[in-house]
N, C-alpha and C positions, 0 to 999 in steps of 0.2 A: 426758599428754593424748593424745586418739583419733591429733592433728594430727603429733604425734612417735612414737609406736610401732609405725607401718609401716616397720621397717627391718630385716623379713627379705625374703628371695626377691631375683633379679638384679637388677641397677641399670636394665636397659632396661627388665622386667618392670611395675615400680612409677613410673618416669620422669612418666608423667601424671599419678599422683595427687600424685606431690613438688610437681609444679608449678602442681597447682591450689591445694594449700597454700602453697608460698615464694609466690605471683602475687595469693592469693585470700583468705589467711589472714587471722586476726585480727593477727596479728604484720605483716602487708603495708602494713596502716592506719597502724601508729605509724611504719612505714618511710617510709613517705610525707610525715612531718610532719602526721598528719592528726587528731585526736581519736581516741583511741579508743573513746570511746562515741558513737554513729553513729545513725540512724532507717534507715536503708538495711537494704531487705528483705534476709532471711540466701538462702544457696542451699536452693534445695529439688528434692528430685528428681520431685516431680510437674512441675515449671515446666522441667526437663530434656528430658521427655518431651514436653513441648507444644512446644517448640523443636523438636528431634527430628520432630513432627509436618511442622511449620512446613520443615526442612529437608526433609525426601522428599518433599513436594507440590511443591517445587522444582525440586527433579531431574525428577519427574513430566511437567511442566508443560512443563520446557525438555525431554524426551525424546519429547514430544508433537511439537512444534514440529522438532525434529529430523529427527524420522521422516517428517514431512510435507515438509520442503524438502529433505532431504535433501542435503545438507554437501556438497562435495567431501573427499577426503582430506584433503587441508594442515589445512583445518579442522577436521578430526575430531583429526587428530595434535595440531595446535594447542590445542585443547578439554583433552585427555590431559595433557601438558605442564601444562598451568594449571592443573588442577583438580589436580593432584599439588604444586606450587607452593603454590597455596592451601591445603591438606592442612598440610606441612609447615611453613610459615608460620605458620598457625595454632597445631600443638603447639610450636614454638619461640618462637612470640611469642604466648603466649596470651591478652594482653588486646587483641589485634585478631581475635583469632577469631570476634568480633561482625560482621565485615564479613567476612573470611575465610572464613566458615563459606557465609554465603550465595553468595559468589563460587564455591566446589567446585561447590556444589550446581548450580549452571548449569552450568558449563562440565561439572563431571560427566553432567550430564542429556544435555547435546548427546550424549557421545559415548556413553552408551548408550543415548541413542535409534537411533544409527545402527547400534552391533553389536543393537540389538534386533530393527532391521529386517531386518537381515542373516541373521540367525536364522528368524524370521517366513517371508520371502522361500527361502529354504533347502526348505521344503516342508512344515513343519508351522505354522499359525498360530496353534493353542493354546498355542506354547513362549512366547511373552511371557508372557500371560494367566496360565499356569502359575507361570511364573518369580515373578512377584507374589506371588502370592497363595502361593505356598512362602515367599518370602519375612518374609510375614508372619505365618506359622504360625509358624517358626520362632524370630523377634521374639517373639512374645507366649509359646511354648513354653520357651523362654533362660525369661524376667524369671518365669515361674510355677516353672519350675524353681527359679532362685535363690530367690525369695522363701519359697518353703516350706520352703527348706532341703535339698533333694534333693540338689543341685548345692551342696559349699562351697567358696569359693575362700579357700583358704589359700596359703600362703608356696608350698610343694608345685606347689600347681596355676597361681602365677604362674609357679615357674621352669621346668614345663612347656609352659605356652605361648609363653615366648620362647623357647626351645627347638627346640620348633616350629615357628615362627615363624622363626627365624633359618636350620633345614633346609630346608625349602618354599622361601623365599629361594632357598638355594643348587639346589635341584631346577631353579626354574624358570631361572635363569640359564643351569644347563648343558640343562636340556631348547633353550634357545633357542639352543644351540650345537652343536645336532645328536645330542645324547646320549640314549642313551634306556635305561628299566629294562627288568631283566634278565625274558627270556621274552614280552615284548610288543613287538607293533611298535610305530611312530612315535608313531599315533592313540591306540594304546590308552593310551602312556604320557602324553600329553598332556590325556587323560583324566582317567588319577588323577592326573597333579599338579595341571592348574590346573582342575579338576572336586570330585572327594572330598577330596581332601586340601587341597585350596583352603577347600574348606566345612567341614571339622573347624575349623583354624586361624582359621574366621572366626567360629565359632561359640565356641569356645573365648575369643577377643577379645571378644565380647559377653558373655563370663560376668565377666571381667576389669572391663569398662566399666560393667556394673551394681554392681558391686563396687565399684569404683572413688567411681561418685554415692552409694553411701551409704555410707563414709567421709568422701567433705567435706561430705554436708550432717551428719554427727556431728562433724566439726571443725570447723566453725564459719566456713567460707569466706562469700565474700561473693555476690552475685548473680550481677558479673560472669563469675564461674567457668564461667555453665551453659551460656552457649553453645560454653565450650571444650571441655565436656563429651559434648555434643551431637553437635557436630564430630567426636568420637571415635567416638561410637557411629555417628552416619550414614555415618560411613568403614566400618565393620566391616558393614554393613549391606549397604554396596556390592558388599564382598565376598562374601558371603551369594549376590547377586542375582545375579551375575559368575558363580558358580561353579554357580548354578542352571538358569543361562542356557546355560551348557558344558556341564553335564551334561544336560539335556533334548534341547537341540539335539541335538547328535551322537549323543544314543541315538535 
């Protein structure tokens, strides 16, 4: 079945879709003691995407709100902290990621309301404005890409992006330790790590995540899944936004 033959490419790689299967699966119902013939609507990845909606109006809304009261620090850090809490909370405990999911989305919003303002106030005020709406080029460029087939994510291109994924990691670590790449000074290296190389990686995670929802809505998970699903993409989304906002800004 679709639900058991994902098991090439790394273990982190694939770790979300295992789990929205072991969490989500048909096999999850009988675990439970429950029937397994059910009337509970299956997952769908249109009903992902409305969710997905549902989450960045969130962020939105609380980045609004942000930018106009504007935080103190403790706040903003505190925001950071929680919304990375809820993050992770979420993909390890994925059938709270219904509550989980919308928790990030606040506390995320605060605190990019506040680096958005930060930005804004820096001397350009189209970098927000910008930022979005790349953002959401991008979003809809990813899922047409996938969808037609241009883009495959194979076994290949997952263990490429943890890959990725796990270097960027280590970049930005030692970038925040005073290190910098070879022939650039500070800015510039801070640039491409948490800038381009930020938005490859985050893009990259979006080809994964749409990959991802249409795997378990072909194995046959249950509804509960979609907000865990969601939760993943609007994470990668952030990232997207993050590195859009680096990169406009400072150019």
């Amino acid at each position: 079945m679709a639900a058991t033959t994902q098991s090439n490419g790394s273990v982190g790689s694939r770790s979300n879709y295992q789990r929205l299967v072991t969490e989500f699966g048909p096999n999850s119902i009988a675990k439970e003691g429950l029937p397994t013939v059910s009337d509970a609507r299956p997952f769908q990845a249109l009903e992902v995407y409305n969710k997905v909606a549902i989450l960045v109006g969130i962020t939105m809304a609380a980045g609004v709100v942000s930018a106009l009261l504007k935080p103190g620090p403790g706040v903003i850090f505190i925001s950071i902290f929680a919304a990375l809490g809820c993050a992770l909370g979420g993909m390890f405990s994925p059938r709270r990621a219904k509550f989980l999911a919308p928790a990030f989305s606040v506390f995320e919003g605060i605190a990019l309301g506040s680096m958005s303002s930060y930005y804004a106030g820096a001397g350009n005020q189209a970098v927000v404005p910008m930022a979005i709406i790349g953002t959401s080029v991008v979003f809809i460029g990813v899922l047409i890409a996938y969808r037609s087939g241009l883009i495959k994510v194979g076994p290949a291109f997952l263990k490429a992006t943890m890959i990725a994924g796990l270097g960027l990691l280590a970049m930005m670590l030692a970038s925040m330790f005073g290190l910098q790449l070879p022939f650039t000074s500070s800015a510039g290296s801070g640039l491409i790590i948490f800038g381009y190389l930020y938005l490859v990686v985050a893009v990259m995670d979006l080809f994964v995540d749409f990959a991802y929802v249409d795997q378990a809505q072909k194995a046959g998970v249950s509804e509960e899944g979609e907000w865990f699903a969601a939760l993943s993409i609007t994470v990668s989304l952030v990232m997207v936004y993050m590195a859009l906002l680096n990169i406009l800004g400072r150019r």
